[in-house]
Every structure is written in C-alpha cells, then in structure tokens.
C-alpha positions as CSV (number, residue, x, y, z in Angstrom):
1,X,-20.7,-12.6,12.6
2,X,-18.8,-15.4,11.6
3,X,-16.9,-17.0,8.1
4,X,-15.3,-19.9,7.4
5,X,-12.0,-18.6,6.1
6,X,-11.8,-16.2,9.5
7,X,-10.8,-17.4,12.9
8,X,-12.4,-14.3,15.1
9,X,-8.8,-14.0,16.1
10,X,-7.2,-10.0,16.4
11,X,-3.9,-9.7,15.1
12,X,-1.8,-8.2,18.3
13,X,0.7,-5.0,17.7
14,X,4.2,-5.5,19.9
15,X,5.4,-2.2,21.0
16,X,8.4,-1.6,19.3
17,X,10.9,-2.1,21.6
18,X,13.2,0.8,20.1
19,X,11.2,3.6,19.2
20,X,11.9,6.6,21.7
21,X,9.6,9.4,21.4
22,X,11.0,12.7,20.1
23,X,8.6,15.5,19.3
24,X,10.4,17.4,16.9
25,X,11.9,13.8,15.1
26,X,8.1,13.0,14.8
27,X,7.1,16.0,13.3
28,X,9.9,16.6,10.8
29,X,8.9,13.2,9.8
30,X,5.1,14.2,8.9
31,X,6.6,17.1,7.4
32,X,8.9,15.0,5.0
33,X,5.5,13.0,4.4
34,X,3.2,15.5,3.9
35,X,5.0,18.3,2.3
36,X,4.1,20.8,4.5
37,X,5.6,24.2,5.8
38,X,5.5,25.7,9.3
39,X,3.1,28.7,10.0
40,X,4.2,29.5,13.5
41,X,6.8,31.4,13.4
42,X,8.1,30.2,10.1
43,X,11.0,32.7,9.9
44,X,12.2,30.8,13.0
45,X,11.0,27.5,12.1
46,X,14.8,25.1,11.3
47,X,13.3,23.1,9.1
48,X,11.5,24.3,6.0
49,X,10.5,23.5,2.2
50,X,12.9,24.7,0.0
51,X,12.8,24.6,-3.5
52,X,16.3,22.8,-5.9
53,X,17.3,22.4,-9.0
54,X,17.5,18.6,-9.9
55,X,19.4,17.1,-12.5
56,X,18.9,14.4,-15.2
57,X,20.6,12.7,-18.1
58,X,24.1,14.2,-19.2
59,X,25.2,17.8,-18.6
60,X,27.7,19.1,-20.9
61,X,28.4,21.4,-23.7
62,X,26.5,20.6,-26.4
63,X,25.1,17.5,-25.1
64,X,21.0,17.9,-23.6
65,X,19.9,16.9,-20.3
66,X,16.4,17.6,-18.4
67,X,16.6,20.0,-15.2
68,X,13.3,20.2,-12.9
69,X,12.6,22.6,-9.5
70,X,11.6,20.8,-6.9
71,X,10.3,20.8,-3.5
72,X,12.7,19.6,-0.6
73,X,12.7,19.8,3.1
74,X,15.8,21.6,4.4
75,X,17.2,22.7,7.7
76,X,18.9,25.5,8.9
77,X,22.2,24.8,10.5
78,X,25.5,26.7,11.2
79,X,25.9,29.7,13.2
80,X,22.0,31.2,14.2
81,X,20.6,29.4,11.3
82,X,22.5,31.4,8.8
83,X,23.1,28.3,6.5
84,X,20.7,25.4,5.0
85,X,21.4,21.9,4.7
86,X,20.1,18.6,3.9
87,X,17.8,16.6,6.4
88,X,19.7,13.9,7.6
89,X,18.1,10.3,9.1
90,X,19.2,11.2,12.3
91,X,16.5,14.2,12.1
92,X,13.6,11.8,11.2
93,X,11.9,9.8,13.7
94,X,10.3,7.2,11.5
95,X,7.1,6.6,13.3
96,X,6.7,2.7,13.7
97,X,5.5,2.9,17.0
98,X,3.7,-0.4,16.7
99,X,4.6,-3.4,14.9
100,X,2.5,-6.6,13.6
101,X,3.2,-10.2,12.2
102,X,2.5,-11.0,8.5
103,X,3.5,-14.4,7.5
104,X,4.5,-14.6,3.9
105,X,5.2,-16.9,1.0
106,X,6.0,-20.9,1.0
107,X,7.1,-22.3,3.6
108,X,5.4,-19.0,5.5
109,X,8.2,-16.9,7.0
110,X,7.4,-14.4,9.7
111,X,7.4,-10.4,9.0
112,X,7.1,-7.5,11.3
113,X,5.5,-5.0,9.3
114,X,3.8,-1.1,10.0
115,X,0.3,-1.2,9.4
116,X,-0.6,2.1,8.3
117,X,-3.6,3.9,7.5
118,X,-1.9,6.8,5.5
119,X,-0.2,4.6,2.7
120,X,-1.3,2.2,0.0
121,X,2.1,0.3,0.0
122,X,2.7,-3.6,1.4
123,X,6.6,-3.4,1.0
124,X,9.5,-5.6,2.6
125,X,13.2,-5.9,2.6
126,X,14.6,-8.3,0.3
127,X,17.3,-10.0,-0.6
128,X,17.5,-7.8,-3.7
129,X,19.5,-5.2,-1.4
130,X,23.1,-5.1,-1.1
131,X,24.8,-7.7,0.7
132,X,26.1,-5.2,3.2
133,X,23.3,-3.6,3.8
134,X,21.8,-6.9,5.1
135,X,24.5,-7.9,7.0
136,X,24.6,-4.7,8.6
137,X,20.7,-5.3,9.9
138,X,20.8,-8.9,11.5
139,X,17.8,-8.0,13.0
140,X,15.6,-7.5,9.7
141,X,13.3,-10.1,7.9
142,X,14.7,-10.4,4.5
143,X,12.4,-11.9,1.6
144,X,14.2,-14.2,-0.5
145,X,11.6,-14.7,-3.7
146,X,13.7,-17.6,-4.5
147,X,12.8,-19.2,-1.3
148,X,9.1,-19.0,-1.8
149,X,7.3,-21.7,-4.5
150,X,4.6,-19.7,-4.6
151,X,6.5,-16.5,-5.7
152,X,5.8,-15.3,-9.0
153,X,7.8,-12.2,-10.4
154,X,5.5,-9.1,-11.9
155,X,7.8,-8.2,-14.8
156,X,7.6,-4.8,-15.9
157,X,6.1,-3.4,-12.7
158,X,8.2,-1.7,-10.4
159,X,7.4,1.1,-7.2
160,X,9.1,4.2,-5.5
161,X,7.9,5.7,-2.4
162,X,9.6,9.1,-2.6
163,X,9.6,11.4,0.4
164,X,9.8,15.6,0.7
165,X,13.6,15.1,2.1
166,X,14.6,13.4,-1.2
167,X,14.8,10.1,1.0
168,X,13.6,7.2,-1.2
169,X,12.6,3.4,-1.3
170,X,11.5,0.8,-4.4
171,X,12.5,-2.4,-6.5
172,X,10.6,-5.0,-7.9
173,X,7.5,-6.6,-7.6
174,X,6.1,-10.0,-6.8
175,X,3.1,-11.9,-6.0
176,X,2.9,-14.7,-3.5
177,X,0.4,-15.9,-0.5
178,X,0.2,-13.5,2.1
179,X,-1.5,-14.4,5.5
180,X,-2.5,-12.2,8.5
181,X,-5.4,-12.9,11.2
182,X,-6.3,-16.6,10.2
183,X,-7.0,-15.2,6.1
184,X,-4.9,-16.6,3.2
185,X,-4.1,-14.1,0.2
186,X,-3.4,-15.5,-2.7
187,X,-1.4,-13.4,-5.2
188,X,-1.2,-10.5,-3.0
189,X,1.1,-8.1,-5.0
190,X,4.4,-7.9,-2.8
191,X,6.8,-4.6,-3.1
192,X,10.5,-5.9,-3.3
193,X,12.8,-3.5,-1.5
194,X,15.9,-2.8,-4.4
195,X,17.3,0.1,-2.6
196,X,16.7,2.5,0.0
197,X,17.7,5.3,1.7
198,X,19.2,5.6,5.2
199,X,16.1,6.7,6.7
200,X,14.3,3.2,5.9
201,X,17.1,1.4,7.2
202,X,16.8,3.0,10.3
203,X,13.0,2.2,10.5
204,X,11.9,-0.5,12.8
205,X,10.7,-3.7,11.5
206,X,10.9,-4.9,8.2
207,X,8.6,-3.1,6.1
208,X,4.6,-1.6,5.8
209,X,1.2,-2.8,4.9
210,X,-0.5,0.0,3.3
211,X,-4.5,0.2,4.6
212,X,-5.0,3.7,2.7
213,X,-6.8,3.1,-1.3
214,X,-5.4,1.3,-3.9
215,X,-5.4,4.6,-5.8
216,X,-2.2,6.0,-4.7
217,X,-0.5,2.8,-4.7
218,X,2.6,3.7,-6.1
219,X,3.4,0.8,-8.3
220,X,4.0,1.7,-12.4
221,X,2.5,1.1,-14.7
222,X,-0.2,0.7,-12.8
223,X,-1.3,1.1,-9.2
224,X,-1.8,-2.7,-8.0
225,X,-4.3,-3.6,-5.1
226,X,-3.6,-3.4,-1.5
227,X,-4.1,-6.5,1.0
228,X,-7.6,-5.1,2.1
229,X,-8.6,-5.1,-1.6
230,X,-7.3,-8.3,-2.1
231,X,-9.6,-9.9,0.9
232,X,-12.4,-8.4,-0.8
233,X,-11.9,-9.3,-3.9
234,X,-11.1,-12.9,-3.1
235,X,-13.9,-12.9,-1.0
236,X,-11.9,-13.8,2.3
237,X,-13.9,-11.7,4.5
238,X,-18.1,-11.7,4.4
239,X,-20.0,-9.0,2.0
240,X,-21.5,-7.3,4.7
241,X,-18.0,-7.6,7.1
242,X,-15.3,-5.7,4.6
243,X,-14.2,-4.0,7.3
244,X,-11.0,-4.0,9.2
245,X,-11.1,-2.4,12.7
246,X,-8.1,-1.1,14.9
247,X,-7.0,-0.5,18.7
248,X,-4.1,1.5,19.5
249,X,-3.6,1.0,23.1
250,X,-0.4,2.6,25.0
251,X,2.1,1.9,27.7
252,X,0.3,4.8,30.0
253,X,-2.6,2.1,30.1
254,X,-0.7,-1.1,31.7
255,X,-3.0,-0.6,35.1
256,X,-6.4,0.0,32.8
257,X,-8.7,-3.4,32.6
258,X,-7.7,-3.9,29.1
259,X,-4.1,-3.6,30.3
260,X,-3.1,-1.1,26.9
261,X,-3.6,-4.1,24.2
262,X,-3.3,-3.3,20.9
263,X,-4.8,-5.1,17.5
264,X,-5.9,-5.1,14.0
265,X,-9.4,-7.1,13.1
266,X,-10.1,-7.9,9.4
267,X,-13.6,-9.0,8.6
268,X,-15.0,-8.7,11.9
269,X,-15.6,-6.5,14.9
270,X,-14.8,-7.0,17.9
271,X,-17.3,-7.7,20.5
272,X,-15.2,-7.9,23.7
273,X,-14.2,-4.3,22.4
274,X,-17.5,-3.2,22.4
275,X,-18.5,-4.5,25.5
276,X,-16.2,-2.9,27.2
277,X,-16.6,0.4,25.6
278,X,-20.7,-0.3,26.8
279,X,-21.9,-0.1,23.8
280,X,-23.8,-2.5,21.2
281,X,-22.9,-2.8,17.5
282,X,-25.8,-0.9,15.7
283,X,-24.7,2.1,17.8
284,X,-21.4,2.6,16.7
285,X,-20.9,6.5,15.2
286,X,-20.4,6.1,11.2
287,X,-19.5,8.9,9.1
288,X,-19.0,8.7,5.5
289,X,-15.3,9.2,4.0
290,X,-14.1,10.6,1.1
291,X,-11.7,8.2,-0.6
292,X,-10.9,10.2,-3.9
293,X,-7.5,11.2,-2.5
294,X,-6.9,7.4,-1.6
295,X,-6.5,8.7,2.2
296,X,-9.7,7.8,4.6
297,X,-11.0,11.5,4.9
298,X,-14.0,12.9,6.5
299,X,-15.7,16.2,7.0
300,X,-14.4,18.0,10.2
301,X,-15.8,21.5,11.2
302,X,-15.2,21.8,14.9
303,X,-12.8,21.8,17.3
304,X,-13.8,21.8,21.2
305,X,-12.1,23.1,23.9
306,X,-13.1,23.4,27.5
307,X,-17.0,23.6,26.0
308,X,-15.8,26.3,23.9
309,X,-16.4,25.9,20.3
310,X,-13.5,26.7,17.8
311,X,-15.2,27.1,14.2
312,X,-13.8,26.1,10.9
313,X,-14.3,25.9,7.4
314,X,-17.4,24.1,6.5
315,X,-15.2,22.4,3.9
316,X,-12.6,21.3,6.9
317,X,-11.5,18.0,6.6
318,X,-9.3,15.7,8.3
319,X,-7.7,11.9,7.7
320,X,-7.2,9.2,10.2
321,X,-3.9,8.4,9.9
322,X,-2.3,5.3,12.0
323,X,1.3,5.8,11.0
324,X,1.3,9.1,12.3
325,X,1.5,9.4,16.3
326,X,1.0,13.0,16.4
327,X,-2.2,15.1,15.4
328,X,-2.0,18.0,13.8
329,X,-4.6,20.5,14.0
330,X,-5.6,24.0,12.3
331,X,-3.4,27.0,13.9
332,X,-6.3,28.3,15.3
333,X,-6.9,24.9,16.8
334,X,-3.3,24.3,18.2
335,X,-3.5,28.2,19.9
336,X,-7.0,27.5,21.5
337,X,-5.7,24.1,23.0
338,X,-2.7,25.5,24.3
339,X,-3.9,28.6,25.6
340,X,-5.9,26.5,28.6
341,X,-3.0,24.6,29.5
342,X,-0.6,27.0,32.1
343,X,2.6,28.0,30.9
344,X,2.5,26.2,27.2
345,X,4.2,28.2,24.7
346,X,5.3,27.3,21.2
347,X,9.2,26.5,20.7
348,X,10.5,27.7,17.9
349,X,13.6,25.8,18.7
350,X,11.5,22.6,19.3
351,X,9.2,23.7,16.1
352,X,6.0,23.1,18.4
353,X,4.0,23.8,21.0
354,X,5.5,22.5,25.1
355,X,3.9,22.8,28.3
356,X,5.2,22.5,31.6
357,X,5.4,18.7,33.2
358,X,4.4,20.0,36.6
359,X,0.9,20.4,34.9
360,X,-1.9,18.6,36.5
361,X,-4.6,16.3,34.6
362,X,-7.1,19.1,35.9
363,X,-5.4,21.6,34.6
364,X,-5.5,20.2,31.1
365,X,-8.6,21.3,28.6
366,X,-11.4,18.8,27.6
367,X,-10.7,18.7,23.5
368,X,-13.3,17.6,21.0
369,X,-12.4,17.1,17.8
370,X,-15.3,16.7,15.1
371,X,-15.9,13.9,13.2
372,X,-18.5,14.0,10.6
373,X,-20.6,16.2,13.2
374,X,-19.8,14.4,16.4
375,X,-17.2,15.3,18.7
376,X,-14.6,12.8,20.0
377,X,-12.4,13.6,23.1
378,X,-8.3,13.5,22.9
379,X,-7.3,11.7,26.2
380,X,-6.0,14.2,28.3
381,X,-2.8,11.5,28.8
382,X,-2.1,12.2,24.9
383,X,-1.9,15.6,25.2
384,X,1.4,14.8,26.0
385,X,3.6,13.1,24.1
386,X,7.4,13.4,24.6
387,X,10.2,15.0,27.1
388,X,11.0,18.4,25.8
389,X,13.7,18.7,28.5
390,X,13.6,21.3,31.3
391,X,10.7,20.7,33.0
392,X,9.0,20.5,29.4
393,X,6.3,18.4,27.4
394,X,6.6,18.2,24.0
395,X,2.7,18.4,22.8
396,X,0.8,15.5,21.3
397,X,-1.1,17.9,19.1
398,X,0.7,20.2,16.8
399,X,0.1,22.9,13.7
400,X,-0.4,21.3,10.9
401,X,1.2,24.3,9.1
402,X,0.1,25.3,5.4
403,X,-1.3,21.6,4.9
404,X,-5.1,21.9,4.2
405,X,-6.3,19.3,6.2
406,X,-6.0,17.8,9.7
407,X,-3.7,14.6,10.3
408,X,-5.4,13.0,12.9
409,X,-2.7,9.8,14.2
410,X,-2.2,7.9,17.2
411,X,-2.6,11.2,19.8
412,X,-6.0,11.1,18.6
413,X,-6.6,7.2,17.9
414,X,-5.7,6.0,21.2
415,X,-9.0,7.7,22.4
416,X,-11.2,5.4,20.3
417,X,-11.9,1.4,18.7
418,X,-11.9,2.6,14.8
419,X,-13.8,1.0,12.7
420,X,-12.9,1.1,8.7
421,X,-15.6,0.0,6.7
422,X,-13.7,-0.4,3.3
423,X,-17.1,-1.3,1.7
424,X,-19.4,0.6,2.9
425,X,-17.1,3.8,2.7
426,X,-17.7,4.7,6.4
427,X,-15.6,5.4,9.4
428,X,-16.9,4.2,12.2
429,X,-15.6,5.2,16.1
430,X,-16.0,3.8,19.7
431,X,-14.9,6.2,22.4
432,X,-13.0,4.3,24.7
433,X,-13.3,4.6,28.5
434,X,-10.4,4.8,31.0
435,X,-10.7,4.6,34.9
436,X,-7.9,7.6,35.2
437,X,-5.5,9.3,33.1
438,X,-1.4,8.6,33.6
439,X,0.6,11.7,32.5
440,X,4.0,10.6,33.4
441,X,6.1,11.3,30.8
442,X,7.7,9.2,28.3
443,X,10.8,7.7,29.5
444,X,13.8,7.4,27.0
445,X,15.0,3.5,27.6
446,X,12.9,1.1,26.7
447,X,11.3,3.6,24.3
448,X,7.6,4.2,25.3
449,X,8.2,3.7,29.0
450,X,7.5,-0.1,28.6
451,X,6.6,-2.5,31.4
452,X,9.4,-5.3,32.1
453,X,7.0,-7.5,30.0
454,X,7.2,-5.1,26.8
455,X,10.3,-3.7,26.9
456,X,12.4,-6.6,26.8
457,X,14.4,-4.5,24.3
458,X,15.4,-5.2,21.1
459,X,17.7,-8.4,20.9
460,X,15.2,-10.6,23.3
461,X,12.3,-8.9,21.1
462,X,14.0,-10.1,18.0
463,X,15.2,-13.2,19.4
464,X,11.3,-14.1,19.7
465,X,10.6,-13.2,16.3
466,X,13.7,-14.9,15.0
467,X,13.2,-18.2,16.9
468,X,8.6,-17.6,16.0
469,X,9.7,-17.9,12.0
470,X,12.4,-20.6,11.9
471,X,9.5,-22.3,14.0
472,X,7.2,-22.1,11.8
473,X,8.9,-23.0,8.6
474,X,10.2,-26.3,10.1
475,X,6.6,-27.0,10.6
476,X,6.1,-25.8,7.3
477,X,8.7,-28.4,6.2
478,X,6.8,-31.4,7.8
C-alpha cells in the first residue's frame, strides 16, 4: 500500500540507555498512574492510596477558602511501617523504556519523545521552565517557540497532567509542523512544559506523544487532537491505512533473526514484519476496541495457563498499554501463573510476586491471555522482568490490585507486531516467533542488559542526538 506523503520508512525506538529495571519502581509508577490499591496483602503492602485534605485560596479567620479530599498515593516508612509519607521521585521508575525521534518546528529540531499508548498528550520541555532547571538537564531537548517561524501560540488553552502522588506537569500551548516517519503535520497542537515536578525531570528523553484518544486529552478548555488525529484529518496517511502499527523488541533478543528491533509505522504495515511472523495481511487477528474511555480497550475473558483455563467476567476487559512495561493481571490470574512456576511467592516487601532465578524455561507455564476471544502467549523470557536480589526475579506480570481492568504493557507486547487501526476501531495482533527464549536476568549497568552497540550509555547516546539535530538545522539553514 503506498501514498505519496509516506516513505514506507519505520520510525526506530533507541533503547534508553539509562533506564534500569526495578520491579517495585515500575509498579509504584502504574499505581501513581492508574490510581489503584494493592489487594495482596494490602495490610502489608508500603505503598497505598490514602485520602488528604487539600487546600485552596486563603485560610484565615473570617476570610473563605475551598478545602477538597483527595486521593494520594503514600508509603509507609519509619520503624515497621508505623508512619506514612509522601512518594518521593526516587520511588517512581518512570517507564520510558524506549525512546523515538520527532522533529519539530522551523528549522526542524530533533526530539526524543515516549510514544505511548496509554496517554493522549504530545508534550516537551520548553524554554518556558526555569533557567535552572534547564541548566541542570544538558542533556534534554528544550523547545524554544521563539525559535520556530512556524510557531503559533494557542492563547487561552493551557494542560496539566496530574498523577495519584500529587506529582504534576503543564504550561502553554502551541501549534507548529510536527514530522515523524517521512509525514508533515501541520498545526499539530504542541504541549509547552511551564513547570514540573521532580519525577518528570527525572524521566528520560524529553517529553511524550500521546497515541491513546483525543478524548482524554487534557488540554482546557477543550481537549485538542492528538498527532494520530491530526494525520487523519490532514489526510497524511491513506483512508483505508489510518493505522499505526508498533514492535517492541528487547535486548534478550540480540541473537534472534530480527536482532530485537524496535519501531513505530504510521499509515502502513509492515510487510517484512509479516513475513517474518509467516503470515499474510488479510490474516492478521482484529478485535474491535472500545474507545469511550479514550484508552484502546478490548474484551478479555480468559486467562491460560499450562492448558488450563482461568475464567473471568464476561465483562473483563483489558487495554494495551505501551508506556507500561509491566502487565497486570486479575488476582486470580497473577495466583494461577505463579503457582506453576517453583518457589514463586508474593513479596510483600517487594509489593509483587518473585520467583527463583535458578528457574528453568521449562519450568515456566505456557500463558494465554485473551484478546477479543483469541489467546496470545506471554514469552516465557518476559515472565521475568527485573533482579529482585537473592537469587530472586521480580515478575513481569503482576496484580493489578482493585483496578477493574487488565493493563496489558510491554511484558505482554514484546510477544506480538500490534496493529492499531485508529479508523477502523480494531486492534489487530501478530504473534511473533522466536528461535529460543533468553532468561538471563536484567543487568543493572547499561540498564536493559544492552549490547556494546546499545548501551553506549548516556553521554555518547546524547552526544548522537545532540550532534543528529544541530545537523539537521544547519541543513535546514541552507
């Protein structure tokens, strides 16, 4: 399938070269994210939602003000757990596991942004954040509207991402030309970072591109539309093509034929994907998703393990998430899993479920998770997913607590080529096939246990990206 405004190119991911996998940082985050509290041993669990008293306007006698109760993720900390405090940033691992390359504005400049299937945000750093806080982050892209002469200011519309740890990002709002994958955006509605919390600093890269709905885009007055929208609407991409299509591939697949590569499509779908999953384009799997929440959710009844069927709700759903790199899974789910897997146990110190590193691939189960009414297998590799310490594994599928439906992130993902069909409202999935499974576990330099080719670390990674843009904006220039 071809158009003349798209250059059949993928957009690769880069590993990022930082990002050191931490079970319990990983699933504090989804808990900040989602809003969700433990239902393993809760009374155990450290961290927690807790309701607070927030205060606005002026408090004194006499003199009104406005006081609300709300929800906040806390921690237990002192002496056994005795006393509760704040979530710090150093709890959170923001999950920015992969990166890609956005160029933006005139002359283009380079941006390293999360693509992420669980948000409806395209947000950068700016130069509207204090000085310091740029300074003190050499390695960031900073948009400088001022820069751009295509850059037109949104007055009146401004955005707040707002997480369950009271953590918070927003600003301003522009539009300017936004390009990815050989496709031009023109006016693509640009979130301004103002201010932030400590936890986006810490984040990798330099912002997100939100690939959930417009409809819980959180610019005000009104919700404005995300990039995918934007290609559609501009009619970037082919009627019958509004699609964009995703590979997560991992460093536990550096010997596989594919050698791990990761990618975003928009507008196409990859053949060389498909022929090397074996299989032709009118037999992908589609089911249809339920975009009223904004998320890309589908119907989800069954989970599989070992053959063995574990039944849920016939109104069980789960959402594909790819800024999330655990899954999270029913209790019931979670306990069946771990129960075929010798000496797993849940941690309440860990707030998850471990398993021994000593365990063999055949020792792990065979899980199906269903999508839409066909079941698609977790890698065995992914079962795993960080060092618990000890001889431990921290697991790569977790509870997803009181939360009502299944998070399904990269644990899941790397086991398939997804297909999003924005316009058709489908999902569609390609197993993908691996000549063996590498359990080693995670190491902590280089964060995913990178390759020398990958995990260059951070300041010849960002030496690249650094040297790419003032590249291409002296070419720009000319």
């Amino acid at each position: 399938m071809s158009h003349p405004h798209i250059t059949q190119t993928p957009i690769p991911l880069s590993k990022n070269p930082k990002y050191i996998h931490n079970g319990t940082k990983s699933y504090v985050h989804l808990m900040r994210k989602y809003r969700f509290n433990a239902t393993i041993e809760s009374q155990e669990s450290k961290y927690f939602q807790g309701r607070q008293l927030t205060q606005q306007g002026r408090f004194a006698p006499g003199v009104g003000g406005k006081a609300n109760v709300v929800t906040r993720l806390k921690k237990k900390v002192g002496p056994g757990g005795n006393e509760v405090g704040i979530v710090e940033a150093e709890d959170v691992q923001n999950d920015s596991l992969y990166l890609a390359e956005v160029m933006i504005g005139t002359p283009p400049k380079g941006f390293w942004l999360d693509f992420d299937t669980g948000s409806a945000d395209c947000w950068v750093w700016s130069t509207n954040l204090p000085k310091k806080t740029i300074q003190a982050n050499p390695e960031k892209q900073v948009y400088d509207a001022t820069a751009s002469s295509s850059s037109t200011p949104q007055s009146g519309t401004t955005w707040n991402i707002s997480y369950g740890d009271g953590s918070t990002a927003g600003g301003t709002v522009v539009t300017d030309i936004l390009t990815l994958g050989g496709l031009t955006i023109e006016s693509q509605s640009i979130e301004l970072e103002n201010h932030l919390s400590q936890s986006f600093i810490d984040g990798e890269g330099s912002g997100l591109l939100g690939l959930a709905f417009s409809n819980i885009n959180t610019c005000r007055p009104e919700p404005v539309l995300t990039p995918v929208d934007m290609l559609i609407q501009q009619s970037n991409i082919p009627k019958d093509a509004e699609v964009f299509t995703c590979k997560l591939g991992s460093w536990r697949d550096s010997d596989e034929p594919d050698r791990g590569e990761s990618f975003y499509t928009f507008g196409f779908i990859h053949q060389p994907t498909l022929d090397f999953c074996g299989i032709t384009a009118d037999k992908i799997y589609y089911t249809k998703i339920d975009n009223s929440g904004g998320f890309w959710q589908f119907s989800s009844t069954s989970v599989t393990v070992n053959g063995k069927v574990v039944k849920r709700a016939k109104t069980n759903v789960s959402i594909a998430d790819t800024g999330t790199t655990l899954a999270l899974l029913d209790d019931a789910a979670c306990y069946a899993i771990y129960k075929q897997i010798p000496g797993a146990k849940y941690s309440s110190s860990y707030q998850g479920f471990i398993f021994p590193a000593s365990v063999t691939e055949a020792q792990l189960p065979v899980v199906k998770v269903d999508v839409g009414g066909r079941g698609f297998v977790i890698q065995k590799e992914d079962l795993g997913f960080a060092d618990a310490g000890n001889g431990y594994i921290y697991g790569g599928v977790q509870s997803r607590g009181d939360l009502p439906l299944d998070i399904l992130g990269d644990t899941f993902l790397k086991g398939v080529y997804a297909i999003f069909d924005v316009g058709n409202k489908l999902l569609g999935l390609v197993p993908r096939p691996e000549q063996k499974q590498n359990l080693a576990t995670p190491t902590a330099a280089g964060g995913e246990g990178l390759n020398a080719e990958e995990g260059a670390g951070k300041k010849k990674f960002f030496g690249r990206l650094l040297g790419r843009n003032k590249k291409v904006e002296k070419q720009a220039e000319l």
